[in-house]
C-alpha positions as CSV (number, residue, x, y, z in Angstrom):
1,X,36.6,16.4,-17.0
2,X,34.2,13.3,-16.0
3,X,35.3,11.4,-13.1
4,X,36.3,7.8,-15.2
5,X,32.9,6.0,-13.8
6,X,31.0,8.8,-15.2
7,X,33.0,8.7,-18.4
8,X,32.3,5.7,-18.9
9,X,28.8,6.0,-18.2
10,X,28.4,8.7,-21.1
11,X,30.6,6.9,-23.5
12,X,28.2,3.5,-23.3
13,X,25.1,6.4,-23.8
14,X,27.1,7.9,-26.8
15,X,27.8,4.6,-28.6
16,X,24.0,3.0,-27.6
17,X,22.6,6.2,-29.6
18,X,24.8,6.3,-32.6
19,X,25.7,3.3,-34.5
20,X,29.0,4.6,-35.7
21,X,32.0,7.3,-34.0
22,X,35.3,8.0,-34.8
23,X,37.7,8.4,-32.2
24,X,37.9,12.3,-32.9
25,X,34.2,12.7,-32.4
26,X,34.1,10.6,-29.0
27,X,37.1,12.5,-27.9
28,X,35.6,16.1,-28.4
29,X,32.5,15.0,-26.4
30,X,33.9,13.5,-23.6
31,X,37.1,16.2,-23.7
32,X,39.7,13.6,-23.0
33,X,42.0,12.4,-25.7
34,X,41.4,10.0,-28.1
35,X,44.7,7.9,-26.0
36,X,41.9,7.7,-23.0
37,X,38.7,6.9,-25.5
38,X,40.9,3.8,-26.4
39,X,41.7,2.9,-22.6
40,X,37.2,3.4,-22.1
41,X,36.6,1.0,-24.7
42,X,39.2,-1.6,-23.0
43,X,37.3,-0.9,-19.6
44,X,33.5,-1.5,-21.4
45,X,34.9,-4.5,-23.1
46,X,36.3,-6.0,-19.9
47,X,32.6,-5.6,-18.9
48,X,31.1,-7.4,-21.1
49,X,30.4,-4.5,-23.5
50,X,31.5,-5.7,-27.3
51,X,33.1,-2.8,-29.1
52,X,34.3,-3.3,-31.9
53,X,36.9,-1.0,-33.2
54,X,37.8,0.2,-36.9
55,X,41.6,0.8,-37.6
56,X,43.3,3.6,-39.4
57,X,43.1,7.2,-39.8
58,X,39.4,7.5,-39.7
59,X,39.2,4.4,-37.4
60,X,35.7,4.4,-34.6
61,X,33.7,2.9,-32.8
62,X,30.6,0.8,-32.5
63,X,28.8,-1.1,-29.9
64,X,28.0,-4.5,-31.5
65,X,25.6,-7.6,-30.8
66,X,27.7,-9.8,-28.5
67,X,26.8,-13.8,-26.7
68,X,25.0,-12.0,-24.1
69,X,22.7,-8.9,-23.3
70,X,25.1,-6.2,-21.5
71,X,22.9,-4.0,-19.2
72,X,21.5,-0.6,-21.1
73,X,21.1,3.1,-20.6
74,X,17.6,4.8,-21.0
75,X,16.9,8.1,-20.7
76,X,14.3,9.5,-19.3
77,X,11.5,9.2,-22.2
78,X,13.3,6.0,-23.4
79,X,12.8,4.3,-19.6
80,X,8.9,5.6,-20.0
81,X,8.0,3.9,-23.2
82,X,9.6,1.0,-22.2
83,X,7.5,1.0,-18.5
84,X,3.9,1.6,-20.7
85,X,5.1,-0.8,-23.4
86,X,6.3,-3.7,-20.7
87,X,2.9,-3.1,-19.3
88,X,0.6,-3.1,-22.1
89,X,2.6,-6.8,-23.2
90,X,2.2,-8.0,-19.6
91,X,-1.9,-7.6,-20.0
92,X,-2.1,-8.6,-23.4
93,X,-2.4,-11.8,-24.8
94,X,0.7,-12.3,-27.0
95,X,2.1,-15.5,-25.0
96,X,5.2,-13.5,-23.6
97,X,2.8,-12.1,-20.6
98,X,5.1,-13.2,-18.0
99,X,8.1,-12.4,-19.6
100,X,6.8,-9.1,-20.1
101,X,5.9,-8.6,-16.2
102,X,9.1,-10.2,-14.5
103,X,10.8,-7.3,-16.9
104,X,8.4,-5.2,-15.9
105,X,9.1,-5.3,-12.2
106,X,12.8,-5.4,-12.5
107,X,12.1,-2.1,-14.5
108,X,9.9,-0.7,-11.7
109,X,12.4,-1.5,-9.0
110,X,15.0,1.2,-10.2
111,X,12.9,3.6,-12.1
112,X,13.5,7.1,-10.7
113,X,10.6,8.4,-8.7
114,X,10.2,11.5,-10.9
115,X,9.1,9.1,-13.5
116,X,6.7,7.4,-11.9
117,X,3.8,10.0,-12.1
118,X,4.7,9.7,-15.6
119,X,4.4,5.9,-16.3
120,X,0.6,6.1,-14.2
121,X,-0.2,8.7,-16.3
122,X,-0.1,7.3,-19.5
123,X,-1.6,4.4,-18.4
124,X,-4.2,6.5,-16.9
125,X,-5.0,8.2,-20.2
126,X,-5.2,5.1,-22.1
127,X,-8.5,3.6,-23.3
128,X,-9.5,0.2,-24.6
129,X,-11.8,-0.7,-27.4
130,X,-15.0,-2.0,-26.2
131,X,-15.0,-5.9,-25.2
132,X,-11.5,-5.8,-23.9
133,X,-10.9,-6.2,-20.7
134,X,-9.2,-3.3,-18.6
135,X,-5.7,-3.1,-17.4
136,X,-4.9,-5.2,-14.4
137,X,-3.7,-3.2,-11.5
138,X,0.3,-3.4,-12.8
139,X,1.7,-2.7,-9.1
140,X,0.3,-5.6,-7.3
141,X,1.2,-7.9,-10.0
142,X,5.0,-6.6,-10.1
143,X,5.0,-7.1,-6.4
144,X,3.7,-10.9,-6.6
145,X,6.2,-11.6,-9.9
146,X,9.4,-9.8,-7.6
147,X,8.2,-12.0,-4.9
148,X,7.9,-15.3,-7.3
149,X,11.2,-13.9,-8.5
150,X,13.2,-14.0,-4.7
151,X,11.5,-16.3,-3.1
152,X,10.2,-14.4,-0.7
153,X,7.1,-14.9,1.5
154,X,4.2,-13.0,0.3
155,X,1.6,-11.1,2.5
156,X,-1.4,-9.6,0.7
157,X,-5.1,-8.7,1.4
158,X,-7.4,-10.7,-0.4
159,X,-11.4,-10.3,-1.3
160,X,-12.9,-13.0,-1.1
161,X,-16.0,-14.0,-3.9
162,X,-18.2,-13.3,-1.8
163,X,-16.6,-9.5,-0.8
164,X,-15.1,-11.3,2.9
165,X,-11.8,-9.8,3.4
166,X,-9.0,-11.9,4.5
167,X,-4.9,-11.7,4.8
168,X,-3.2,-14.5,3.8
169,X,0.4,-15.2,4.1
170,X,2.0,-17.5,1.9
171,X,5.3,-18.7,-0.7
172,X,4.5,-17.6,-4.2
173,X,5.0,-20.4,-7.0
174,X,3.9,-19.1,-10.3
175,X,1.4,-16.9,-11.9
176,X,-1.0,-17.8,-14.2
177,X,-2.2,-15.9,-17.5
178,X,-6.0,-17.5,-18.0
179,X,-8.4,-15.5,-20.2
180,X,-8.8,-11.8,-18.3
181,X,-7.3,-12.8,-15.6
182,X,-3.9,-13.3,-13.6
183,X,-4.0,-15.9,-11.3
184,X,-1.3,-17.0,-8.6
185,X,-0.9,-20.5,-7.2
186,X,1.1,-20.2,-4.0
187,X,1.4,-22.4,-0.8
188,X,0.0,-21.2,1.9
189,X,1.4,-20.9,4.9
190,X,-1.6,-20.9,7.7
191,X,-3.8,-23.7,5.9
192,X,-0.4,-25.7,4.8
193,X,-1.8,-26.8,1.2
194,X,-1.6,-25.4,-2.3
195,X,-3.8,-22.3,-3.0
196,X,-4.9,-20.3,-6.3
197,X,-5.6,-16.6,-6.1
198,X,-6.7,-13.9,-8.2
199,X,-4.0,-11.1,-8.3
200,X,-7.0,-8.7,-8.9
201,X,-8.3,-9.8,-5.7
202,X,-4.8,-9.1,-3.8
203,X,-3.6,-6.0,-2.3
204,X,0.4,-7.0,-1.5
205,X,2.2,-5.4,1.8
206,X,5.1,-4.6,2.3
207,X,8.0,-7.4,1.3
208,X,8.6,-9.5,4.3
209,X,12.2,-10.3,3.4
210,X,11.8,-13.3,4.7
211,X,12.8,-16.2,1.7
212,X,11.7,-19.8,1.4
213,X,13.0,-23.2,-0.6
214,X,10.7,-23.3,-4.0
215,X,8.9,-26.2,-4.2
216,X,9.6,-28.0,-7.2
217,X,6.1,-28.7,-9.3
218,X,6.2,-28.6,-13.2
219,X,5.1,-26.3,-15.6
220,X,1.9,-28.2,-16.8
221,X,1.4,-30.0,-13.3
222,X,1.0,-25.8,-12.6
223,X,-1.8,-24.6,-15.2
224,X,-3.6,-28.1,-15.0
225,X,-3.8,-27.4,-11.2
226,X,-4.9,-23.8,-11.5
227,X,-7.1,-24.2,-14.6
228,X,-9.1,-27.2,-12.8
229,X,-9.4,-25.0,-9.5
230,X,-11.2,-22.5,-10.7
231,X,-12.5,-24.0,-13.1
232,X,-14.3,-26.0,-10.4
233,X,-14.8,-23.3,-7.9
234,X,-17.0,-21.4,-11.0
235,X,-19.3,-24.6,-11.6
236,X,-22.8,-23.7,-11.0
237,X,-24.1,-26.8,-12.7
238,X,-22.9,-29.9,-13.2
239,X,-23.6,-33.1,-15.7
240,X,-22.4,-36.8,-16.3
241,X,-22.2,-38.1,-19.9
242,X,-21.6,-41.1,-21.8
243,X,-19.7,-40.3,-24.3
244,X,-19.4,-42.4,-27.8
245,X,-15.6,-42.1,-28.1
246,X,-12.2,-43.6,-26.0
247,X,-11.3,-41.7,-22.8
248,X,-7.8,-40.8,-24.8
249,X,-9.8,-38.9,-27.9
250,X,-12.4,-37.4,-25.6
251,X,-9.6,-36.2,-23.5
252,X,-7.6,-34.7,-26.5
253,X,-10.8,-32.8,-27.4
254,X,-11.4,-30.9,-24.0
255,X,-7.7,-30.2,-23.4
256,X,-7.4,-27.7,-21.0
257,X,-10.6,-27.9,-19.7
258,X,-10.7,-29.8,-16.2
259,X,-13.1,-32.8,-17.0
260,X,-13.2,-35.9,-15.2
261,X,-13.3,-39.1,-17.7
262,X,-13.5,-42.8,-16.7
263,X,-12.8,-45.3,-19.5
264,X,-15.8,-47.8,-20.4
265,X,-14.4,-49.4,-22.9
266,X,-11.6,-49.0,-25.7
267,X,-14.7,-46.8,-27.8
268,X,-17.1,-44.8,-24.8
269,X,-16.2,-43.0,-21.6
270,X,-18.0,-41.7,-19.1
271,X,-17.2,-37.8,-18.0
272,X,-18.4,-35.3,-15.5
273,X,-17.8,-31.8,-16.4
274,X,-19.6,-28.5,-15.7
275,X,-19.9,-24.7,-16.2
276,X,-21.7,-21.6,-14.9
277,X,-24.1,-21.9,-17.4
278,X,-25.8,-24.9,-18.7
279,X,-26.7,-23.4,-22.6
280,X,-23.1,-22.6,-23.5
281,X,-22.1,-25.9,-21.8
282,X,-24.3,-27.8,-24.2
283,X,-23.4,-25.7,-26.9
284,X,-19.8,-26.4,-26.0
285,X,-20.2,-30.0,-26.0
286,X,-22.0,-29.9,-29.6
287,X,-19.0,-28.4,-31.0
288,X,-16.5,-31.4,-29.8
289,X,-18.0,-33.5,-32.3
290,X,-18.8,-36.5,-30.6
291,X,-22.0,-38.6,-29.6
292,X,-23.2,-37.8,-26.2
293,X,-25.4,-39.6,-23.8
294,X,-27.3,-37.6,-20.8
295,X,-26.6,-40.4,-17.5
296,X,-27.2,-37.0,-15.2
297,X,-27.9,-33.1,-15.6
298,X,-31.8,-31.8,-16.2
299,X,-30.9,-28.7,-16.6
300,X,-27.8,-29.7,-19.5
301,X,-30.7,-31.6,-21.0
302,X,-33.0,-28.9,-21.2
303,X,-30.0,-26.4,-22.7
304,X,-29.7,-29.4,-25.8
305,X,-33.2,-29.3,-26.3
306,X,-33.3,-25.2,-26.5
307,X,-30.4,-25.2,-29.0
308,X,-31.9,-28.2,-30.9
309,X,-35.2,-26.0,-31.0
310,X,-32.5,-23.2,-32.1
311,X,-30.8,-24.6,-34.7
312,X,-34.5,-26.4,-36.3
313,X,-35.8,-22.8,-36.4
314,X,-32.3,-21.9,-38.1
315,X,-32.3,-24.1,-40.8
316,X,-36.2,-24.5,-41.2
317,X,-36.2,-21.5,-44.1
318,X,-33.8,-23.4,-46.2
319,X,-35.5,-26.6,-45.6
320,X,-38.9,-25.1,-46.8
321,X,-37.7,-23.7,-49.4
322,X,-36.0,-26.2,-51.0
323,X,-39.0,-28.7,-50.4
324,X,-41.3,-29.3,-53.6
325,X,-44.1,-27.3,-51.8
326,X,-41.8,-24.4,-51.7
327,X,-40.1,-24.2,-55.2
């Protein structure tokens, strides 16, 4: 006979796998009587477990919904699916990324070592269609989220753009889901200011165990903050417009881009923005729909110019053809 913490153990597996059992049936697999299934059920109930119970003759068992989410039983192939799954969400771009990842690294944290291989193989095996990008290294970002999770002081390796290598130490604050990338913003400790780094770029060490007071910074203070650093860091080029519209609608148009706007008056604005490359910049800007004014940027002005030329040649067929000459 099961000690009672094991029973109890294989009774919560039994009722997660079937919806329905009569005492009879529970009683013949865990060979105690159906007096002691009774007293189990009490015990999972006291633990937050709701069973509800059928009376009579032919009276069972089944584990119900309840007001909160009791902690479950996988098995093996089960704890698997949900590792690969967890992981593919976390990458994805479903808007429950970091949902996905702080469940993730709780997963990871108790997942049998046999299992392991497992999980990296599948992940291993799996391809992507063309154009998407590949899997982040799942590991590191678990680490930072646990960390994030804690509050625990971070130490990590980081590459630099420019291939430098580095080690930081620092208090993680959030991560950041931004096109292909993860991003973490995190104060750090030897420079004593706010810092944004890609997790792709980090190689974590080993936990310090050492845990620190968050910092309290709101959610959009967060992404602004991290969207306008790198957003900034990757400007190559850079332009000031004048731009036929109020600050407020111009600024409602280019949310969440990091653009700087100064009101001119309650209709134009003057903004300076900038990207790593000045054609899809300008072809950007066309698509706002709003009158723009060049005040600085040669090389913006030449990208208007080459999609002006673009979109002449584009339309110049139709043009001709519907043109007196042409008919």
């Amino acid at each position: 006979m099961l000690e009672t913490s094991a029973r109890l153990l294989e009774l919560l597996s039994l009722l997660q796998v079937r919806r329905d059992w009569t005492s009879v049936e529970l009683a013949e697999r865990l060979s105690v009587s159906t007096r002691t299934v009774r007293a189990d059920v009490g015990k999972l109930r006291s633990l937050g477990y709701p069973v509800d119970a059928r009376p009579g003759v032919a009276g069972g068992y089944r584990l119900a919904a309840g007001s909160a989410m009791p902690p479950l039983l996988l098995d093996d192939e089960e704890a698997v699916a949900v590792a690969v799954g967890l992981g593919s969400l976390a990458t994805g771009r479903s808007g429950i990324e970091e949902t996905a990842l702080t469940a993730l690294a709780k997963l990871e944290q108790v997942l049998p070592s046999r299992l392991r291989p497992r999980v990296a193989a599948v992940r291993e095996a799996t391809s992507a269609v063309p154009g998407i990008e590949p899997p982040l290294d799942l590991s590191a970002l678990g680490a930072v989220a646990t960390a994030i999770r804690g509050h625990e002081r971070l130490r990590f390796g980081y590459t630099k753009p420019g291939g430098a290598e580095e080690s930081r130490h620092t208090e993680p604050q959030r991560l950041v889901s931004w096109g292909p990338f993860w991003y973490l913003l995190a104060w750090d400790l030897d420079r004593d200011d706010w810092r944004v780094f890609r997790v792709d770029r980090m190689v974590p060490r080993a936990p310090t165990g050492v845990t620190f007071r968050a910092r309290v910074i709101a959610e959009d203070d967060v992404v602004r903050f991290v969207v306008a650093r790198v957003s900034r860091a990757a400007w190559r080029y850079r332009a000031r417009l004048l731009v036929h519209a109020s600050a407020a609608e111009f600024a409602a148009k280019v949310v969440p881009i990091p653009v700087e706007i100064e009101a001119v008056d309650d209709v134009t604005c003057r903004a300076e923005l900038g990207a790593d490359d000045p054609d899809r910049l300008a072809l950007w800007i066309a698509q706002l729909d709003v009158d723009v004014e060049i005040i600085e940027g040669a090389e913006l002005a030449a990208a208007f110019d080459r999609l002006a030329a673009r979109f002449a040649r584009a339309a110049g067929g139709v043009a001709d053809a519907d043109s007196p000459r042409g008919r």
